[in-house]
C-alpha positions as CSV (number, residue, x, y, z in Angstrom):
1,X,-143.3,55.8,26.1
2,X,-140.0,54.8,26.8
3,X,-137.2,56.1,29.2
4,X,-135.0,57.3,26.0
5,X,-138.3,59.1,24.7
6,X,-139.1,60.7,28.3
7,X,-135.5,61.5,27.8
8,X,-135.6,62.9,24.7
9,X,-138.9,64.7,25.2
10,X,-137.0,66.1,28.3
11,X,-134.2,67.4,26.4
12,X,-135.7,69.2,23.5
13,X,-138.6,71.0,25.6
14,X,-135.6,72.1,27.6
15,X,-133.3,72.7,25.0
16,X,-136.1,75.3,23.4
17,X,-137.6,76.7,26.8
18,X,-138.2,80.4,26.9
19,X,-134.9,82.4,27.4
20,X,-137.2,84.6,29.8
21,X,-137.6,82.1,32.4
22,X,-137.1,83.0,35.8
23,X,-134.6,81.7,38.2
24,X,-132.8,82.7,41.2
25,X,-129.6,82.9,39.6
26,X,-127.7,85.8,38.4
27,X,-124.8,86.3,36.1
28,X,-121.8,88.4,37.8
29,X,-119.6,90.3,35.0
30,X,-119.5,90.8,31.4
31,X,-120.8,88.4,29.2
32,X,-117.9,86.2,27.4
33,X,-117.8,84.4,24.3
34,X,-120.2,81.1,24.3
35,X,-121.7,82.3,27.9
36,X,-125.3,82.4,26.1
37,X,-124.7,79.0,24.1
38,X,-123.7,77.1,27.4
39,X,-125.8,78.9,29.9
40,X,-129.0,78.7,27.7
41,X,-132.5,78.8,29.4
42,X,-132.8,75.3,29.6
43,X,-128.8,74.7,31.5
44,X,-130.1,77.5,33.5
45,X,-132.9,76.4,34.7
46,X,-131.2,73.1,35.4
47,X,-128.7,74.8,37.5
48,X,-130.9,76.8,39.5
49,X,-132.5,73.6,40.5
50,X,-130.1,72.1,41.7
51,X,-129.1,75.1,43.4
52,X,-132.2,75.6,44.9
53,X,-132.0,71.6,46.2
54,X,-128.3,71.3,47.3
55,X,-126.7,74.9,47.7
56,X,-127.3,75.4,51.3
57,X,-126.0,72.6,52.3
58,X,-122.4,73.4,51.1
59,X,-121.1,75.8,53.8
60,X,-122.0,72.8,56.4
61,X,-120.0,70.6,54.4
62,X,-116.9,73.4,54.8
63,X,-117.7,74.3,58.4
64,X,-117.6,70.4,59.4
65,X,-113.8,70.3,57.7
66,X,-112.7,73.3,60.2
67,X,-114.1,71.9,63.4
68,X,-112.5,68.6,62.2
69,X,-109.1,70.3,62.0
70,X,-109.8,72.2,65.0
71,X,-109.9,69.2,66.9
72,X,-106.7,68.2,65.3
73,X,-104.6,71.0,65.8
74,X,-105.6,70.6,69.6
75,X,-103.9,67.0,69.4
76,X,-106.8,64.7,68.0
77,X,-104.8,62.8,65.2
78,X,-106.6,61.5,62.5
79,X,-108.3,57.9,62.8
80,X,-110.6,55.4,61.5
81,X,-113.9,56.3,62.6
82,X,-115.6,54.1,65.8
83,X,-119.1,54.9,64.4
84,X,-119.1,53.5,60.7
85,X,-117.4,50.6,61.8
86,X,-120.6,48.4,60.7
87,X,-119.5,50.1,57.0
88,X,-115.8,49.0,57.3
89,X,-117.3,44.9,58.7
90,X,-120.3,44.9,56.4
91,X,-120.7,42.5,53.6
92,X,-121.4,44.9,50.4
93,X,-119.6,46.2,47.1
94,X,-120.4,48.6,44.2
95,X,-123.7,48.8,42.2
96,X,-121.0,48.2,39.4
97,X,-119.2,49.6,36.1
98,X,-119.9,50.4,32.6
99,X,-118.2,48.7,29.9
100,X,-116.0,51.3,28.6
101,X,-114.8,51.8,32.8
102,X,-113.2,48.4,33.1
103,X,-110.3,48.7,31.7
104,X,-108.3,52.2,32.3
105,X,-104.8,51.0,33.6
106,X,-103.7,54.5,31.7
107,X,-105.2,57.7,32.1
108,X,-104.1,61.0,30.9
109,X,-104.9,64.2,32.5
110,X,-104.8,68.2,32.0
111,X,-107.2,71.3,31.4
112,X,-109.9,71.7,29.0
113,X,-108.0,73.5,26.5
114,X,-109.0,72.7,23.0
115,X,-105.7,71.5,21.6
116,X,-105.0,69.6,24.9
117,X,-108.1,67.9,24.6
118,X,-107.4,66.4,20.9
119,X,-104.2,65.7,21.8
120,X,-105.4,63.7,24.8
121,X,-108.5,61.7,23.4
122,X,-105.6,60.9,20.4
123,X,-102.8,59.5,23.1
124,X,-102.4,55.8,23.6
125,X,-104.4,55.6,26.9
126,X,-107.5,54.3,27.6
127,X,-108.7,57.4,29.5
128,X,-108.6,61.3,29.4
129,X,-109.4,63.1,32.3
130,X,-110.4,66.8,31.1
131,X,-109.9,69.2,34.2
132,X,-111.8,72.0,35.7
133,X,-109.8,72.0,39.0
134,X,-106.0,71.8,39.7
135,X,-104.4,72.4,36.3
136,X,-107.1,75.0,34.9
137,X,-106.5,78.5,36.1
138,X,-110.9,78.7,36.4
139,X,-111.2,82.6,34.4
140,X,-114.6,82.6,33.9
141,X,-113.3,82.5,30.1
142,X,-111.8,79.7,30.3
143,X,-114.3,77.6,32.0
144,X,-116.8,78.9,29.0
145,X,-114.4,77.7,26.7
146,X,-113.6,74.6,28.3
147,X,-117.3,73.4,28.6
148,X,-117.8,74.0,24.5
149,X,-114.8,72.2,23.9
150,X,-115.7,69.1,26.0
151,X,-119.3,69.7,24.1
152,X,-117.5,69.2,20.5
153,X,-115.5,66.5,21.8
154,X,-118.3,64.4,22.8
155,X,-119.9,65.2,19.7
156,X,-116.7,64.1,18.0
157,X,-116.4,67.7,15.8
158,X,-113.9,68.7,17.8
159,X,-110.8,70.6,15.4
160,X,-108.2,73.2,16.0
161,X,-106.2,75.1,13.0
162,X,-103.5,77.2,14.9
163,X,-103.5,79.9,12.9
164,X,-99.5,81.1,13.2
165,X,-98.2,77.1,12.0
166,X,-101.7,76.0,10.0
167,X,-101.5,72.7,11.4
168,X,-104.6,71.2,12.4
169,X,-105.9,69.0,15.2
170,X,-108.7,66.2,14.5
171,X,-109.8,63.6,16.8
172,X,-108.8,59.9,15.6
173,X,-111.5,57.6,15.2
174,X,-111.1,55.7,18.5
175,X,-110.6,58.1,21.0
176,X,-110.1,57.6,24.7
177,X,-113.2,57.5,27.3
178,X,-113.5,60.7,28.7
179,X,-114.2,62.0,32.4
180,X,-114.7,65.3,33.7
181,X,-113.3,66.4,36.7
182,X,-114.7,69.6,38.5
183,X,-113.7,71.8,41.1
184,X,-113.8,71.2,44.8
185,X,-116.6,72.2,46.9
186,X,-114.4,74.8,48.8
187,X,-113.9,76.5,45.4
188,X,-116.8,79.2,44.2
189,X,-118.0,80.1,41.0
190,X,-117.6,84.1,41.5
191,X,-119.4,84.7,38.2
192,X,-122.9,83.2,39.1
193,X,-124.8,83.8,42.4
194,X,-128.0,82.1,43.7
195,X,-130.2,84.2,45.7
196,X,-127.2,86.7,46.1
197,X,-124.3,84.4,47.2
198,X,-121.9,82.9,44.8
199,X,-122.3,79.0,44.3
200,X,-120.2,76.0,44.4
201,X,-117.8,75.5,41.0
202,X,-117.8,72.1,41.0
203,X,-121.8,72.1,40.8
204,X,-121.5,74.8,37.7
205,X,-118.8,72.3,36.5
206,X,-121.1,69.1,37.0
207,X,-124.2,70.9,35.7
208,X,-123.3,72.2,32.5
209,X,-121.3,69.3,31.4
210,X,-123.5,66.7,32.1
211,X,-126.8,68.8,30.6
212,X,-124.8,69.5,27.2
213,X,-123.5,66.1,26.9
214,X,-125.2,63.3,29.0
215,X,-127.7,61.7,25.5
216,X,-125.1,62.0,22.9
217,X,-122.3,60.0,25.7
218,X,-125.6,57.7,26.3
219,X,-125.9,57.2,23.0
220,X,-122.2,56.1,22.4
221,X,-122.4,53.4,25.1
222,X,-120.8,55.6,27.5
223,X,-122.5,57.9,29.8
224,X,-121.7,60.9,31.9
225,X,-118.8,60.5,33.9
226,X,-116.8,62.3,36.6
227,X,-113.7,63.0,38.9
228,X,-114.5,64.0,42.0
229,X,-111.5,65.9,43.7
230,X,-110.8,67.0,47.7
231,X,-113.4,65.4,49.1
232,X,-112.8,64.7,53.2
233,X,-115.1,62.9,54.3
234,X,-118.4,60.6,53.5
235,X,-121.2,63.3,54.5
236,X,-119.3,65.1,51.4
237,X,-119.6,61.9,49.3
238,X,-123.2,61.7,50.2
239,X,-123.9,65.4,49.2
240,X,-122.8,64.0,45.9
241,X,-124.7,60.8,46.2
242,X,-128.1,62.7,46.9
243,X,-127.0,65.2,43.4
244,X,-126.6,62.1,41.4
245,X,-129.6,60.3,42.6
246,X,-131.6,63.5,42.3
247,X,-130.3,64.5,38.5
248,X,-131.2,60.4,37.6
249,X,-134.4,60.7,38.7
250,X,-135.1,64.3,36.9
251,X,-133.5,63.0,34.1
252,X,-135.9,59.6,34.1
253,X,-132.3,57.9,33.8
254,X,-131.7,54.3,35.4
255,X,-130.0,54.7,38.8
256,X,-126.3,54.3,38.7
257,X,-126.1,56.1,35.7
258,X,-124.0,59.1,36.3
259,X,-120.5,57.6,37.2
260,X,-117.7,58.9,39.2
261,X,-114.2,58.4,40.3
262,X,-113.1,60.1,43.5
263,X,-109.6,61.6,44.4
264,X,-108.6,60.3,47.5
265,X,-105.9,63.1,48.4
266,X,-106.4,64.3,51.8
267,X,-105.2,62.9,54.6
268,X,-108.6,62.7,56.5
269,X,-110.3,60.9,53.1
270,X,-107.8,58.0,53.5
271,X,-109.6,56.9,57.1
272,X,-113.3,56.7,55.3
273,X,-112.1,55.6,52.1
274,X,-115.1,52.6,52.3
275,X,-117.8,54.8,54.1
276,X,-117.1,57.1,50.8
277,X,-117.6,53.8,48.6
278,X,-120.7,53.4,50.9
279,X,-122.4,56.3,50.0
280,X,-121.5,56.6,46.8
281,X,-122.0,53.2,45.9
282,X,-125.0,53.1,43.3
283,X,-122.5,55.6,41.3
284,X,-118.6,55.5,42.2
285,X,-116.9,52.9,40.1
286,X,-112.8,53.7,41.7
287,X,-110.6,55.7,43.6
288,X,-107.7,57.6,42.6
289,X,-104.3,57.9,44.9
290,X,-104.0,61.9,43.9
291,X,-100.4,61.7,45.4
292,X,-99.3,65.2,44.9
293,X,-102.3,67.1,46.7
294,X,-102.0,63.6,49.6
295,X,-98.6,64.6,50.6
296,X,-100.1,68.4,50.5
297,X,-102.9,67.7,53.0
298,X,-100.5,65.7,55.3
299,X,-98.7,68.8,55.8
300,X,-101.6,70.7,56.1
301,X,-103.7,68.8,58.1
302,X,-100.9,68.1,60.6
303,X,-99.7,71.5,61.1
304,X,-99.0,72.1,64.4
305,X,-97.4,68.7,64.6
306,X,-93.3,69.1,65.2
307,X,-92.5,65.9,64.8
308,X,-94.1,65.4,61.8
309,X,-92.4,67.8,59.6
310,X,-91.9,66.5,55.9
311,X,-88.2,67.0,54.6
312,X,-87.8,67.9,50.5
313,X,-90.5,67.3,48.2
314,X,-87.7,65.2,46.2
315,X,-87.7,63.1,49.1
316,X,-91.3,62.0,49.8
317,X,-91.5,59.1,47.5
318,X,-94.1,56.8,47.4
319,X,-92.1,54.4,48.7
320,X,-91.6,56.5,52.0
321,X,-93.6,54.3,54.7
322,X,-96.8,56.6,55.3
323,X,-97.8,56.7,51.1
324,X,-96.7,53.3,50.7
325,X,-99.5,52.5,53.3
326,X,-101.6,55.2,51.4
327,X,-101.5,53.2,48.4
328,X,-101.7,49.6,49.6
329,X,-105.1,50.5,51.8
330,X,-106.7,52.0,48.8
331,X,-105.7,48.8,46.8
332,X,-107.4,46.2,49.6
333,X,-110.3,48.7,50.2
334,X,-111.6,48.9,46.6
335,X,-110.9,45.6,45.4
336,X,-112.7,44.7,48.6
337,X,-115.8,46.1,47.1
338,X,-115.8,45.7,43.9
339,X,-114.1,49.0,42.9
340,X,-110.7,50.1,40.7
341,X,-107.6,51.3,42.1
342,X,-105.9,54.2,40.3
343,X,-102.4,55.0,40.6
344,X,-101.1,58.6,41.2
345,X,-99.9,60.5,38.0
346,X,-96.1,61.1,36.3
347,X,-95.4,64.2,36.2
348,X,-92.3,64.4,34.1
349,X,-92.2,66.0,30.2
350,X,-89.6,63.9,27.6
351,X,-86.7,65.3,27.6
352,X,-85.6,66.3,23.7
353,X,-82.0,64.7,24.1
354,X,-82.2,61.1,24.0
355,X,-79.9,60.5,27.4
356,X,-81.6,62.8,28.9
357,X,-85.0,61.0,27.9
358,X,-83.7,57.6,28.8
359,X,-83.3,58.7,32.4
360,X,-87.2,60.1,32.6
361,X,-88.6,57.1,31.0
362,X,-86.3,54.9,33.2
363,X,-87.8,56.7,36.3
364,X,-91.2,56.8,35.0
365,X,-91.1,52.8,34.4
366,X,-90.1,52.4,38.1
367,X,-92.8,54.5,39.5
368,X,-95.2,52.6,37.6
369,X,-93.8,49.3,38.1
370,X,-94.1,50.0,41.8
371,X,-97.6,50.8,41.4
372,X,-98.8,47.6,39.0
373,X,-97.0,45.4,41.4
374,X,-98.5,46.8,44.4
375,X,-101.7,46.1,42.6
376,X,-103.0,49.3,41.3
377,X,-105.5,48.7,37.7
378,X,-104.2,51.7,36.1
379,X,-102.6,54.9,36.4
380,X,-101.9,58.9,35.6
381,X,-99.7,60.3,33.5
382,X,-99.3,64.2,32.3
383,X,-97.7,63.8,28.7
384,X,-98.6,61.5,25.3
385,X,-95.0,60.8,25.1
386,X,-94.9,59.2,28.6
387,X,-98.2,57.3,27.7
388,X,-96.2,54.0,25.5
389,X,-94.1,53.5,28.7
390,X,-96.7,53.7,31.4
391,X,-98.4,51.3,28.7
392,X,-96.2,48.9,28.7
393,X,-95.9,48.5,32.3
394,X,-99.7,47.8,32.8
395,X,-99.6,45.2,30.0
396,X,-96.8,42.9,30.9
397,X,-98.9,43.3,34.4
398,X,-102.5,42.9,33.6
399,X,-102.2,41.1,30.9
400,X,-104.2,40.7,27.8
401,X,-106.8,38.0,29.2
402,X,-107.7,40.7,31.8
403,X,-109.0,44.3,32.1
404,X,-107.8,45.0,35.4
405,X,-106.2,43.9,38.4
406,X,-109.7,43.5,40.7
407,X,-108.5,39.9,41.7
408,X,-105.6,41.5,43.6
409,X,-106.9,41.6,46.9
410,X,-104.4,41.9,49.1
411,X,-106.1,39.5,52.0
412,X,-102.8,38.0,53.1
413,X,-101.9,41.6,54.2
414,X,-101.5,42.7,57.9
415,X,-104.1,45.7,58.4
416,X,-103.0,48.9,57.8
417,X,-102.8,51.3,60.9
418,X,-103.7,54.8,61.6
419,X,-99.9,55.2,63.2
420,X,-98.3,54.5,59.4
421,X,-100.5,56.4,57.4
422,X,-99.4,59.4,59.7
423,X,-95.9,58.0,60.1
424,X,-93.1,60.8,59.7
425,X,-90.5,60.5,56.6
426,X,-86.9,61.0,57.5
427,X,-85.0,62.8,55.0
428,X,-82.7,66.1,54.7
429,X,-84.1,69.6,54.5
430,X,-81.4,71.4,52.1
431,X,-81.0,74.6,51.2
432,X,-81.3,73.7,47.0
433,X,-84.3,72.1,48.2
434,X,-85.8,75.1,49.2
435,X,-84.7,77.1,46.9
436,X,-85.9,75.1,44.3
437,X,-89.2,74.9,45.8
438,X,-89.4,78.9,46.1
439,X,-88.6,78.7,41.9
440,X,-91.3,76.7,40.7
441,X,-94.2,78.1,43.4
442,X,-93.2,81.7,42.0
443,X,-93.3,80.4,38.5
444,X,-96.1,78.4,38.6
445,X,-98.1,81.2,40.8
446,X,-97.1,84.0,38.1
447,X,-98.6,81.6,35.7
448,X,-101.7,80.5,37.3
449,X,-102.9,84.5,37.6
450,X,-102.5,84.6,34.4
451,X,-104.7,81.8,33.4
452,X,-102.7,79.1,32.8
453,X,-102.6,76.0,36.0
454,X,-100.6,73.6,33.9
455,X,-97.2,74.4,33.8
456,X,-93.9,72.7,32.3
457,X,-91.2,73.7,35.0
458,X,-87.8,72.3,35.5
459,X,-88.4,69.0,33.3
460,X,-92.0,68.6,35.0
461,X,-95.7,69.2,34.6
462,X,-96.1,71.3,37.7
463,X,-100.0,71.8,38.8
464,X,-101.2,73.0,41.6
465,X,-100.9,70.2,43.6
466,X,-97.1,70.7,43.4
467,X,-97.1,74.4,43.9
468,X,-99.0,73.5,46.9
469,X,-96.5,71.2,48.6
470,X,-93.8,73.9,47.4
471,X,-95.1,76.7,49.5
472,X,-96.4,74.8,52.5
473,X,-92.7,73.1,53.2
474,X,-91.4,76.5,53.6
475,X,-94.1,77.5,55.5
476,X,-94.5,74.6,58.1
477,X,-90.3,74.5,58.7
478,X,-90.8,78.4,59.2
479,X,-93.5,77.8,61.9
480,X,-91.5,74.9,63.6
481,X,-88.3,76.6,63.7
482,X,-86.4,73.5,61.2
483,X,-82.9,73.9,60.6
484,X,-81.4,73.3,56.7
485,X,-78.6,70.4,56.5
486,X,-76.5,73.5,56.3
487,X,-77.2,74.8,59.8
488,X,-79.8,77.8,58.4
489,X,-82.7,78.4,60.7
490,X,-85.4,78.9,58.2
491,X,-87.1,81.6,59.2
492,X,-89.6,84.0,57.5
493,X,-86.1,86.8,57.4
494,X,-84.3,83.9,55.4
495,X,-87.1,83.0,53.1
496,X,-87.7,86.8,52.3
497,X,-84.0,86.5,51.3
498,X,-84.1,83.6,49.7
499,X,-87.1,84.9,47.3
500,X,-84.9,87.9,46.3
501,X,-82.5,86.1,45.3
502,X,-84.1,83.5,43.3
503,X,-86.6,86.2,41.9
504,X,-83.5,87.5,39.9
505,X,-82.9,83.7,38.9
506,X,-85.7,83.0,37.6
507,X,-85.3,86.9,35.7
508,X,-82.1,85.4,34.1
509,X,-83.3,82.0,33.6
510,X,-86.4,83.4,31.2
511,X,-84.8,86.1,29.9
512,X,-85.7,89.9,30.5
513,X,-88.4,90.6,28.3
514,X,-90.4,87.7,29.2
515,X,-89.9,88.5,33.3
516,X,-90.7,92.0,32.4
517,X,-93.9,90.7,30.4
518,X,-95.7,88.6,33.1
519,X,-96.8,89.2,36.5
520,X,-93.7,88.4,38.6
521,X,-94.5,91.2,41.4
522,X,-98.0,90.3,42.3
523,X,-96.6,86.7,42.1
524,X,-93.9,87.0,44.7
525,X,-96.2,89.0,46.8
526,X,-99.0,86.3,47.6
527,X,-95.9,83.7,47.5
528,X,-94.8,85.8,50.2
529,X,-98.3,87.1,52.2
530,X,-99.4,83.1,52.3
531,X,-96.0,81.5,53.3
532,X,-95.3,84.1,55.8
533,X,-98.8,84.1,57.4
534,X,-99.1,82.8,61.1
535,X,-101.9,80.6,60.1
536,X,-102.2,78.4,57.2
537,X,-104.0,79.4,53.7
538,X,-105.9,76.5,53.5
539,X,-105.4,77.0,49.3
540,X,-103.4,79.3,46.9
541,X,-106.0,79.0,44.5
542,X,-108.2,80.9,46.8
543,X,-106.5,84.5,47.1
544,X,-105.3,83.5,43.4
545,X,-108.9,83.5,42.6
546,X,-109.1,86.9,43.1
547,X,-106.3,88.1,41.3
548,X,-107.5,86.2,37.5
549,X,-108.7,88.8,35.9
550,X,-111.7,87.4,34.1
């Protein structure tokens, strides 16, 4: 018998298993639309083995990340680490990629909604990354719906009718490759428990899209792929190496099937970015400069650091000395072995009047010129319309004789120190600046509880990534006692004040009856309760968690 027969035989003993089959999980909640069809017997029992196999290990994992910080708030700045430096020497590259993984110089990304996900797979990019983690508000709902509609779209069924306009959505028969991208291992899944504690997300997230999916993407000549986001170190990246390795192996699947991308976008990922590559290096295939959630962890991993105290949001470019390191090391270090190097995403929406447009497109092609010239094989960006521009860019740079930039290498390069990636930026800390970043945290946090984590604010597709470095500017100039280019000590007093004030501008900017609508109050009070804290909330999405109501 073959491996595709094993696999077959596999799937459809599974696929009809007896729903009465016992397993240590249990369901949390009311049952939602499509819970049974997703979470059949045979998904379940998948689950609760890997569950049973990797589970326990998580809250290690999460305990090692504090006493890592610990040891930097004390005045241990981050570094390359002395013991893996046989990794970083060694002679060794990638197991390899797929086909339909060589050339992705642009990817879209955004949440798993139905209509998204057409419009996405339809866009003139190569790649769709459909999200479970920073732009999906995770209702249990939602992440129901999302797996079903990631289901259809790999079967290629997938259609939408809205009912209010009739206009309907169909896939195009080309489509873009498609990757998953599930939730972090700090995030839980509060609506399934194993053995009486809830379990990982990302591991729901993983399980149910690769059981539903993995034959018919096999079967297309692509295969089950991922994004994995927030990892911080390699003993993280080996918990996923050992899943991979052990679903293969269930699965009677050749090793090195399942393929991933991972984010690197904290601050201590960037000093084992080739010890990750290392362990994950029968599956990973790239890494992905997640810029947003980068400049995030910089602030808060070096927290009770005065002197490195990030000015405006608008001014951390990734030209600013410690990203443009960021994004050059992650260039030599994959290349090095064998592995792509994804650019960081565009967040902008076009703009409906033309001049207006120009100016986005115009800022758009310099972001991505920056990136193709550094080297970079593709790149992110958050809207179709910005996808012809980003296009271009990677053309004129890759070129039509090539799939990628992988002979970039970078060699002639001076090495890249621990003292730039942690170098401070210079720039102002206004009081607009502030202001502004109070606006879209409250907007985009009165969304998220609501469900939705992809939100167009202020000409931009916010996530939250962005709401992140929002909240934790305020909060790290309040803790170091900054001063505004104005002369305004920002205290917790002043930002109190300040969120008043632009509570009532944001009222008049939407209009009453919307304000009056959403869920503005309980908004502006975790905006307040995590930016006024004495320590750090490691995530909003955490205590937003518990406010989704589903």
């Amino acid at each position: 018998m073959t491996a595709e027969q094993l696999v077959a035989q596999y799937s459809k003993s599974t696929a009809n298993a007896d729903d009465s089959v016992k397993t240590d999980l249990t369901f949390i909640g009311p049952t939602v639309n499509g819970q049974e069809e997703v979470f059949n017997s045979g998904a379940v029992a998948f689950l609760d083995s890997l569950c049973a196999k990797f589970v326990d290990e998580v809250p290690e994992l999460l305990a090692k990340r504090k006493q890592k910080q610990a040891r930097i708030d004390k005045g241990e700045l981050p570094d390359f680490l002395p013991e893996t430096r046989a990794i970083r020497y060694g002679d060794w590259t990638i197991r390899g990629m797929p086909e339909d993984l060589k050339d992705r110089r642009v990817e879209i990304t955004g949440p798993v909604d139905r209509k998204m996900i057409i419009n996405a797979l339809n866009a003139n990019v190569k790649v769709f990354m459909a999200d479970f983690e920073d732009s999906l508000a995770p209702s249990w709902q939602k992440i129901v719906e999302g797996q079903i509609n990631l289901r259809d779209a790999v079967r290629g069924d997938i259609e939408l009718t809205v009912p209010e306009t009739g206009k309907h959505y169909s896939l195009n028969p080309d489509p873009a490759v498609l990757i998953a991208r599930v939730r972090g291992l700090h995030l839980i899944e509060k609506h399934i428990e194993y053995k009486g504690k809830p379990i990982p997300g990302g591991l729901v997230d993983f399980a149910m899209y690769f059981y539903h999916n993995y034959r018919q993407l096999l079967a297309k000549k692509s295969g089950p792929y991922f994004y994995i986001p927030k990892l911080e170190s390699h003993i993280e990246a080996r918990w996923w190496a050992k899943m991979f390795a052990f679903v293969e192996e269930r699965f009677c699947l050749q090793p090195g099937t399942i393929k991933c991308t991972c984010l690197i976008e904290t601050l201590p990922a960037v000093f084992e970015m080739e010890e990750i590559l290392y362990e994950l290096r029968s599956n990973i295939v790239a890494l992905n400069c997640g810029r947003w959630d980068y400049i995030f962890s910089y602030i808060k991993t070096l927290k009770n650091y005065p002197d490195r105290v990030l000015p405006d949001r608008q001014a951390v470019t990734m030209d600013t000395k410690f990203l443009s390191a960021y994004s050059r090391l992650l260039i030599k270090t994959c290349h090095k072995r064998g592995a792509l190097a994804m650019g960081g995403m565009a967040a902008f929406i076009p703009a409906k009047d033309e001049a207006t447009n120009e100016l986005v497109l115009q800022k758009v092609r310099g972001d991505k010129e920056l990136e193709a010239r550094n080297g970079h094989d593709g790149t992110w960006v958050a809207h179709p319309g910005l996808a012809d521009t980003a296009m271009k860019v990677f053309n004129d740079y890759i070129g039509g004789d090539r799939t990628n930039q992988l002979h970039i290498t970078r060699d002639v390069d001076a090495p890249i120190l621990a003292s730039e990636l942690l170098e401070p930026c210079q720039g102002e800390r206004t009081e607009a600046g502030m202001r502004l970043n109070i606006r879209i945290a409250l907007q985009y946090i009165e969304a998220w509880i609501q469900g939705n984590g992809c939100v167009p604010i202020y000409g931009l597709m916010e996530d939250a990534a962005t709401a992140e470095i929002s909240r934790t500017s305020i909060w790290q100039w309040i803790q170091h006692g900054k001063s505004l280019s104005n002369g305004k000590l920002v205290t917790k007093a002043l930002f109190r004040e300040m969120l008043k004030e632009e509570m009532a501008n944001v009222k008049a900017e939407l209009g009453e009856e919307r304000f009056n609508a959403g869920q503005f109050a309980k908004a502006a009070e975790l905006f307040e309760q995590i930016t006024t804290s004495d320590e750090l909330v490691d995530f909003l999405t955490l205590p937003g968690y518990e406010l989704l109501t589903a």
